[in-house]
C-alpha positions as CSV (number, residue, x, y, z in Angstrom):
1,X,38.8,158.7,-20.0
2,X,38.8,155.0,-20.8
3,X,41.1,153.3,-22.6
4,X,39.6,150.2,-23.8
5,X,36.8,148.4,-24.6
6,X,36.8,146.2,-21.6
7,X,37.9,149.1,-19.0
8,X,34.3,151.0,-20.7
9,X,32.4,147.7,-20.7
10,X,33.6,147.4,-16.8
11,X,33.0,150.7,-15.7
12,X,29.1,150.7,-17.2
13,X,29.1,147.4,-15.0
14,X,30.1,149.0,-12.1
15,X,27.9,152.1,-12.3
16,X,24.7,149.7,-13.0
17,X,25.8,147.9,-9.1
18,X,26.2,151.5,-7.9
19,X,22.4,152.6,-9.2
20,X,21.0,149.3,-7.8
21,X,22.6,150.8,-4.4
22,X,20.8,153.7,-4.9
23,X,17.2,151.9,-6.0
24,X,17.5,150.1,-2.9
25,X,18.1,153.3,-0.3
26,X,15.1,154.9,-2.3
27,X,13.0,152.1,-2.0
28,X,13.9,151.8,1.1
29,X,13.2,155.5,2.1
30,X,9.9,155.6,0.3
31,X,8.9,152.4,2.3
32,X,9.4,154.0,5.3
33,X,7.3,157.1,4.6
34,X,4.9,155.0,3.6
35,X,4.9,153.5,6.7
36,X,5.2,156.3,8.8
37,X,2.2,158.0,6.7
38,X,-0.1,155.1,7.4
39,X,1.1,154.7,11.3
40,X,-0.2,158.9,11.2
41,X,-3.5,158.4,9.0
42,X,-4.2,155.5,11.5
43,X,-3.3,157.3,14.6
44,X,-5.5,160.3,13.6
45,X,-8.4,158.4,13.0
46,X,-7.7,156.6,16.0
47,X,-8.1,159.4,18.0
48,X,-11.4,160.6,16.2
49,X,-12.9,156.5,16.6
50,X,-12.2,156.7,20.2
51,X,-15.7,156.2,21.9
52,X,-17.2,155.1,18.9
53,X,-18.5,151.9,17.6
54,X,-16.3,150.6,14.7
55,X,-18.2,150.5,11.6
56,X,-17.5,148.5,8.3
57,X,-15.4,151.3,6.7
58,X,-13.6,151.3,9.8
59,X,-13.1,147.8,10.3
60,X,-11.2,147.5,6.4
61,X,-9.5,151.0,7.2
62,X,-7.8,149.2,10.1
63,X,-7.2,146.1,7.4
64,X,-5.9,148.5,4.6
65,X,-3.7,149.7,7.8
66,X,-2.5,146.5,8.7
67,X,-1.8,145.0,5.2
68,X,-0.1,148.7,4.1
69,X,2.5,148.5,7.0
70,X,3.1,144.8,6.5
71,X,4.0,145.3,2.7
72,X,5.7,148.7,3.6
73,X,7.8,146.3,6.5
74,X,8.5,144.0,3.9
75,X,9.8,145.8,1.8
76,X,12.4,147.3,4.2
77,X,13.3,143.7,5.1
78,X,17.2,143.5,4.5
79,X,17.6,141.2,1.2
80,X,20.4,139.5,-0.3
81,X,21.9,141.4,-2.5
82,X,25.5,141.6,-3.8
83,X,26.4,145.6,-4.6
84,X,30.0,145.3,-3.8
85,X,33.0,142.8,-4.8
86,X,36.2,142.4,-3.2
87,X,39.2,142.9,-5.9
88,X,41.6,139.8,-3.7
89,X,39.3,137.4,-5.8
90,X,40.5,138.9,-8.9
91,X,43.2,138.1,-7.8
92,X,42.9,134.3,-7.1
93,X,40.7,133.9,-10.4
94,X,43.6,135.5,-12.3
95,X,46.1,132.7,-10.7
96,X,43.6,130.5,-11.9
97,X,42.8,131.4,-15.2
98,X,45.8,132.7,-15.9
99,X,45.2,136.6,-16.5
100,X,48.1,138.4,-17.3
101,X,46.9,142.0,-18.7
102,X,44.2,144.6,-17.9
103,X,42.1,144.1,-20.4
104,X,41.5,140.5,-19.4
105,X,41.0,141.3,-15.9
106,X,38.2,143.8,-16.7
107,X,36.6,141.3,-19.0
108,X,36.6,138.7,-15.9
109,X,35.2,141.3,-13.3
110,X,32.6,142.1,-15.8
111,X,31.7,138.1,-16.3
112,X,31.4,138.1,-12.3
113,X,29.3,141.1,-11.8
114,X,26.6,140.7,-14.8
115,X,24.9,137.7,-13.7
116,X,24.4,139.8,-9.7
117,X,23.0,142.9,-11.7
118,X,20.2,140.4,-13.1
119,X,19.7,138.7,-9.5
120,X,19.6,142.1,-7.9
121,X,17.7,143.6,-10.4
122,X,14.5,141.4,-10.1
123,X,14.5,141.6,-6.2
124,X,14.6,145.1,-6.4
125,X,11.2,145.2,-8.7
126,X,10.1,142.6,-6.0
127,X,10.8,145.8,-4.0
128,X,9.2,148.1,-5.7
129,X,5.5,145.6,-6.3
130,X,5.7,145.3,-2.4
131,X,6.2,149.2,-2.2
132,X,3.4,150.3,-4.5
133,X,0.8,147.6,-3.3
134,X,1.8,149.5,0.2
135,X,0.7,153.0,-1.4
136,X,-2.0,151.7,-2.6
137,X,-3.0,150.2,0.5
138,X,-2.5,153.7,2.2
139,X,-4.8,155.4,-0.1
140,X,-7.0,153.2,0.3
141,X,-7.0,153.5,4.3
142,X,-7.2,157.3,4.3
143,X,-10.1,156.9,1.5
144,X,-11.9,154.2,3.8
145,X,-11.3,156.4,7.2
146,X,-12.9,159.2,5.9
147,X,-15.8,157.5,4.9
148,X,-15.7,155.9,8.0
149,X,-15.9,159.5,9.9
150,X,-17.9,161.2,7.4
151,X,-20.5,158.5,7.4
């Protein structure tokens, strides 16, 4: 149970850092099913193409491939982002600015953290364009493969 504004106000801070960490391992994960759904779709088709001639649909199947596992890569690029701080620099900033209770350590840690959430927050909907143009790119391969085959 809290006990104070500032200890509440912290706390809802540091659960917003620990969701980003969680946004990003789902983003992550889903990035790489993506990935491993198009490197399958592709493979299959591969399989069925060999001794054929390539046709159009084939040819942008094997673009929607290429593009789909290069935003699906991207997106599980590692990226700069701060989900963690280290409480010794609480520490110096309350020798600096003189802290001497609780309640105006929370309200410093909270100062520290907010402006990260924000930075973190609009990589991770970078994250999450670069995922979806990946799923739409996969669609669009498997759509484009099996007019390719059915053709």
């Amino acid at each position: 149970m809290t006990d104070s504004i500032e200890r509440l106000s912290f706390e809802l801070t540091a659960s917003a850092l620990l969701e980003q960490e969680r946004a990003l391992t789902r983003l992550r994960s889903g990035a790489g099913a993506v990935l491993g759904a198009a490197s399958i779709a592709g493979s299959l088709w591969g399989t069925r193409a060999a001794g054929h001639s390539l046709d159009a649909w084939a040819l942008l199947a094997t673009l929607a491939f290429a593009l789909c596992s290069a935003s699906a890569i991207w997106a599980l690029l590692p990226r700069d982002l701060t989900l963690w701080f280290n409480g010794d620099a609480l520490l110096a900033a309350g020798d600096v600015r003189g802290l001497h209770d609780v309640a105006d350590g929370y309200r410093t840690a909270c100062d520290w953290i907010e402006p990260y959430i924000e930075v973190n927050r609009r990589t991770l909907d970078r994250l999450a364009s670069w995922l979806t143009v990946a799923c739409i790119l996969l669609a669009a391969e498997v759509v484009l493969q099996t007019i390719s085959i059915v053709k």
